[in-house]
C-alpha positions in Angstrom: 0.0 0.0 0.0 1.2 3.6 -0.7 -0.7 6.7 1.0 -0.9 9.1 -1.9 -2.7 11.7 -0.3 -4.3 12.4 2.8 -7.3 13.7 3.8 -8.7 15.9 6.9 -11.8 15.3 7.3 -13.7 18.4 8.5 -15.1 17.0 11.9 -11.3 17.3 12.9 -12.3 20.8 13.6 -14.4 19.4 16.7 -11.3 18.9 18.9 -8.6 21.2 17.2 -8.8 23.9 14.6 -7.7 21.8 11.2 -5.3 24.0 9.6 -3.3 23.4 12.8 -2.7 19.3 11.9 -2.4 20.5 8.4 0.3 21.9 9.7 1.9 19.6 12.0 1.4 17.1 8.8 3.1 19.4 6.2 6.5 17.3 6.5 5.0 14.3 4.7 5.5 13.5 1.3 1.6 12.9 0.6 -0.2 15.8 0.1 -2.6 16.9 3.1 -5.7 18.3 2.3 -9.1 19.4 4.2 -12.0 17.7 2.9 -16.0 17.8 3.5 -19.0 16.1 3.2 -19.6 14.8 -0.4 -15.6 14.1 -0.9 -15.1 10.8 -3.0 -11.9 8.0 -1.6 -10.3 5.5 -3.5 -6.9 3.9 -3.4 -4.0 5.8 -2.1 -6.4 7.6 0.2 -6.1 8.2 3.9 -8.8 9.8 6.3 -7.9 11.6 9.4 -11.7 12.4 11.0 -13.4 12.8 14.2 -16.3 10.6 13.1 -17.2 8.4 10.5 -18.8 8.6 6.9 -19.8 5.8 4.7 -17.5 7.3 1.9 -14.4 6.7 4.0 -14.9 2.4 3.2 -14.1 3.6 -0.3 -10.1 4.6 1.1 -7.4 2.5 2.4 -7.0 4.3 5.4 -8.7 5.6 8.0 -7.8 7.6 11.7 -9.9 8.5 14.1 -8.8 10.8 16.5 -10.4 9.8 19.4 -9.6 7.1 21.5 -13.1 5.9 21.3 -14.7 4.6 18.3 -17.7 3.3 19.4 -19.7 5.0 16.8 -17.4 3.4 14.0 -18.7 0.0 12.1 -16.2 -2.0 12.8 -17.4 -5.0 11.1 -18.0 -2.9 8.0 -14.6 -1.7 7.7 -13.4 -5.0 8.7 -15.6 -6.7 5.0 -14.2 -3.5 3.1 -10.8 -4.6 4.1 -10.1 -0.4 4.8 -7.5 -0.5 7.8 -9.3 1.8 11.1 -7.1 3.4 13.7 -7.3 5.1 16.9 -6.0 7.8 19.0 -5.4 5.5 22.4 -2.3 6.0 24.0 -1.8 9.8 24.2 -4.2 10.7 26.6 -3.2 9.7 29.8 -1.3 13.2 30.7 -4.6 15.3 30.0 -7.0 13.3 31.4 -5.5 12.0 34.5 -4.7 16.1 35.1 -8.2 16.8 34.9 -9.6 14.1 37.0 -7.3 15.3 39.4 -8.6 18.5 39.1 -12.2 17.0 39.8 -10.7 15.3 43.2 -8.9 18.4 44.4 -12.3 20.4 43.5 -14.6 18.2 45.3 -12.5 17.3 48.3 -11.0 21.1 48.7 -14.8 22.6 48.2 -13.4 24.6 45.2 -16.5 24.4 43.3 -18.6 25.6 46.4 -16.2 28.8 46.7 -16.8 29.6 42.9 -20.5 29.3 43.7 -20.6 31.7 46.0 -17.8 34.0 44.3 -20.7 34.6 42.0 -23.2 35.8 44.1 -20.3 37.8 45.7 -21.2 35.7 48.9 -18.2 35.1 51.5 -18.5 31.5 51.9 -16.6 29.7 54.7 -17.1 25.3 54.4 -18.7 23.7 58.2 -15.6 22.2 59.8 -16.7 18.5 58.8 -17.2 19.5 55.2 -13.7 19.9 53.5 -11.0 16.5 53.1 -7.9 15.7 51.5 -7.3 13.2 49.3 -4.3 11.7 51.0 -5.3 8.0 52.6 -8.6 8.1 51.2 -9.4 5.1 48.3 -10.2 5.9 45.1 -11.1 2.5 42.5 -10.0 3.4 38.9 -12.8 1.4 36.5 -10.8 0.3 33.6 -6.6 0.6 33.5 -5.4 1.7 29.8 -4.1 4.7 29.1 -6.4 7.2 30.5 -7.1 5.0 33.8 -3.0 4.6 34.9 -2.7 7.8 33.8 -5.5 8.8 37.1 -3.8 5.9 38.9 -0.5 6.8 38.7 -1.3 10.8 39.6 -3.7 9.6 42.3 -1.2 7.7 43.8 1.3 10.8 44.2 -1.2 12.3 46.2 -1.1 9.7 48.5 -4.2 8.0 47.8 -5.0 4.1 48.2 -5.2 3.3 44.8 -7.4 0.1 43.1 -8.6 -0.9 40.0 -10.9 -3.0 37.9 -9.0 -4.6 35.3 -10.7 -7.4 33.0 -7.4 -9.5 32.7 -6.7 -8.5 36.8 -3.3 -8.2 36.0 -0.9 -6.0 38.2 -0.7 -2.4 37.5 1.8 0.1 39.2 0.4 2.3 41.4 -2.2 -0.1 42.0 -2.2 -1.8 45.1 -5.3 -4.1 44.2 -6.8 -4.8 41.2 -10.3 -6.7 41.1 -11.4 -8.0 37.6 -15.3 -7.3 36.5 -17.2 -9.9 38.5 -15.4 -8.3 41.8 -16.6 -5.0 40.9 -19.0 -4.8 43.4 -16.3 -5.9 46.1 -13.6 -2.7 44.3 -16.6 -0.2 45.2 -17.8 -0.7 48.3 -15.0 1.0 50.1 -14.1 3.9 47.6 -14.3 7.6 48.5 -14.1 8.5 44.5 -14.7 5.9 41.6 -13.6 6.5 38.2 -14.5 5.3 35.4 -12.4 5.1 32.3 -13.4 2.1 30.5 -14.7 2.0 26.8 -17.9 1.9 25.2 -19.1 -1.6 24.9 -21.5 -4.1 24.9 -20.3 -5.5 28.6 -19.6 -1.7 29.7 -23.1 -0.5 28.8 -24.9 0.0 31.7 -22.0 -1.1 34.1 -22.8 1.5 36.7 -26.7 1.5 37.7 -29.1 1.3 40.9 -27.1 -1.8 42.4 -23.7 -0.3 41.8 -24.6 3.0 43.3 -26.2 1.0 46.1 -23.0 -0.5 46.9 -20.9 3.1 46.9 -20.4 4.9 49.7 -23.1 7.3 50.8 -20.3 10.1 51.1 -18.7 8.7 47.6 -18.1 10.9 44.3 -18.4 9.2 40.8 -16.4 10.3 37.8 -16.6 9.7 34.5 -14.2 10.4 31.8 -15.1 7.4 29.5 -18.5 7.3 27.9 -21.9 8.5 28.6 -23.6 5.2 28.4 -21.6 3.5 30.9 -23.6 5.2 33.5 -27.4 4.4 34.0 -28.5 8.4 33.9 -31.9 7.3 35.5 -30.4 5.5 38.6 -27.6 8.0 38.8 -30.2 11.2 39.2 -32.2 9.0 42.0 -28.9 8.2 43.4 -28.1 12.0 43.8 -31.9 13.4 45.0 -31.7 10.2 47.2 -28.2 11.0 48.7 -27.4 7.6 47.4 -24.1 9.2 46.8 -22.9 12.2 47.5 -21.7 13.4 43.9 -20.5 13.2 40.8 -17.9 15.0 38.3 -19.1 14.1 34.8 -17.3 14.9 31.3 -19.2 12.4 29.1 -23.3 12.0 28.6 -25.8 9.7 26.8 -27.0 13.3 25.1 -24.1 15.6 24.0 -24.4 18.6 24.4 -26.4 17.6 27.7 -29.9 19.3 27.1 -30.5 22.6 29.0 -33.4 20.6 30.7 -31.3 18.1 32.3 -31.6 17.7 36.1 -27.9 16.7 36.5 -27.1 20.5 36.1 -29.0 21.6 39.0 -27.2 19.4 41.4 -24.6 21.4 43.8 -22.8 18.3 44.1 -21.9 17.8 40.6 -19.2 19.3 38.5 -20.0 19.2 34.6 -17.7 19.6 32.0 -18.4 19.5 28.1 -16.5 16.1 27.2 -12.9 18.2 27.3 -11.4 16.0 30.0 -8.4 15.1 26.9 -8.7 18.7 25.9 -5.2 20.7 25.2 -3.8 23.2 23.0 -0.9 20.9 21.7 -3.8 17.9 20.3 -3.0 18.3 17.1 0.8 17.4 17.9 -0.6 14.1 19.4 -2.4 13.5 16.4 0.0 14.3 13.9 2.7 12.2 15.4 0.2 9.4 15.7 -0.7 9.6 12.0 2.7 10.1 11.0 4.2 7.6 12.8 1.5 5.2 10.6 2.4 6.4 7.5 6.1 5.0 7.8 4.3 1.9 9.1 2.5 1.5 5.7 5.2 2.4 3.9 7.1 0.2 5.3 4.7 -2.6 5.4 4.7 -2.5 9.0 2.1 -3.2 11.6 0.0 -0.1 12.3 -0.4 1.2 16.1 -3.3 1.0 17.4 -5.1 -0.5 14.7 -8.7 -1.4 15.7 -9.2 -3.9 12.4 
């Protein structure tokens, strides 16, 4: 196979302005061009998008850059024989920051302060109300990338650190690490779970009422994977029930997340538009993952992280 040209599709423009990672791609000897909807593939043809289009089974090629493909036909590209990629692998820096970020926020009482900044209200917390994060447990749901990334950070801060892990393999920073029919046993004792698993058919779902049941009633839930991992249902009761006590989210069944939806009326709960891998240096990642593929081609190489 020889990439003759490739092409940026224009939902690339969702996580980083295009003409950036035409930039970042301008080294390569194929031609790199920004494309639309309505642009015909053949041979030669490589596709860099954010999503996917039925015209892209006509190329050789194509990238998503996300690490989630979920809304990708893998099967399809699989019988068209076109070779899908993803973006797995560069996130753990970004997201584990902002998870972080979520922690510190919810154990410091940040988000209360900001509250009350804008009502220009001098808010002190009751003396039970703020923690630290050192010695309390946080359970990391999944352990690629984006979860050791969390691990890892949460384990500088002193935290107890576990994990579910399907394989239950060892991980650093993890002390304990359950696999998927212990999850009930990882969650029972965690002051923050975490869930950075992917989107599929044994992850749909995987937190609901009996999960939330089994938290903590002074527990926080975050989620930097995928909307549907959560129940949305069970996890509203489980906040107007004080089930739990709250919840940062970065990733909904409904994106954007309707103006009507009760989660944003919740104190407790820190929203954020699905930017948890969000920086200003993406299209760096990107580029070097795509060019780094290129030479794999040409070489007749393996390609990293190819999905089929």
């Amino acid at each position: 196979m020889h990439i003759e040209r490739i092409a940026l599709d224009e939902s690339v423009g969702k996580a980083m302005p295009p003409q950036l990672l035409v930039d970042a791609l301008s080294d390569l000897d194929a031609p790199v061009e920004l494309v639309g909807d309505g642009e015909q593939f053949g041979p030669g043809d490589a596709v860099v998008s954010f999503g996917h289009r039925d015209a892209f089974l006509d190329a050789d090629w194509v990238h998503c850059i996300r690490a989630g493909y979920d809304e990708f036909p893998v099967g399809v590209y699989d019988e068209a024989g076109t070779f899908l990629t993803n973006s797995t692998g560069i996130h753990g820096t970004t997201v584990g920051e902002t998870v972080i970020g979520y922690l510190l926020t919810l154990a410091r009482r940040l988000h209360t302060y900001r509250d009350a900044q804008h009502d220009h209200r001098w808010r002190r917390p009751s003396y039970e109300e703020s923690f630290t994060l050192s010695g309390e447990r946080i359970c990391v749901v999944g352990l690629g990338t984006l979860g050791r990334g969390v691990a890892d950070r949460a384990a500088a801060l002193g935290m107890e650190v576990i994990g579910v892990r399907r394989s239950g393999e060892p991980v650093p920073s993890v002390s304990t690490v359950y696999t998927p029919d212990r999850l009930h046993d990882a969650l029972e004792d965690a002051r923050f779970v975490v869930l950075a698993v992917p989107l599929t058919r044994e992850t749909r779902g995987l937190i609901a009422g009996p999960e939330f049941e089994t938290m903590r009633d002074d527990a926080y839930l975050v989620n930097v994977a995928r909307g549907p991992v959560v129940d949305t249902p069970a996890l509203v009761s489980a906040l107007e029930d004080e089930t739990i006590a709250g919840a940062a989210l970065d990733a909904f069944d409904e994106e954007p997340l309707p103006e009507d939806a009760p989660l944003w009326d919740f104190d407790e709960v820190l929203i954020t538009p699905h930017v948890s891998a969000a920086t200003g240096a993406y299209h760096e990642d990107i580029a070097a993952l795509v060019r780094e593929n290129v030479g794999h081609i040409e070489a007749g190489e393996a390609l990293r992280n190819r999905v089929v």
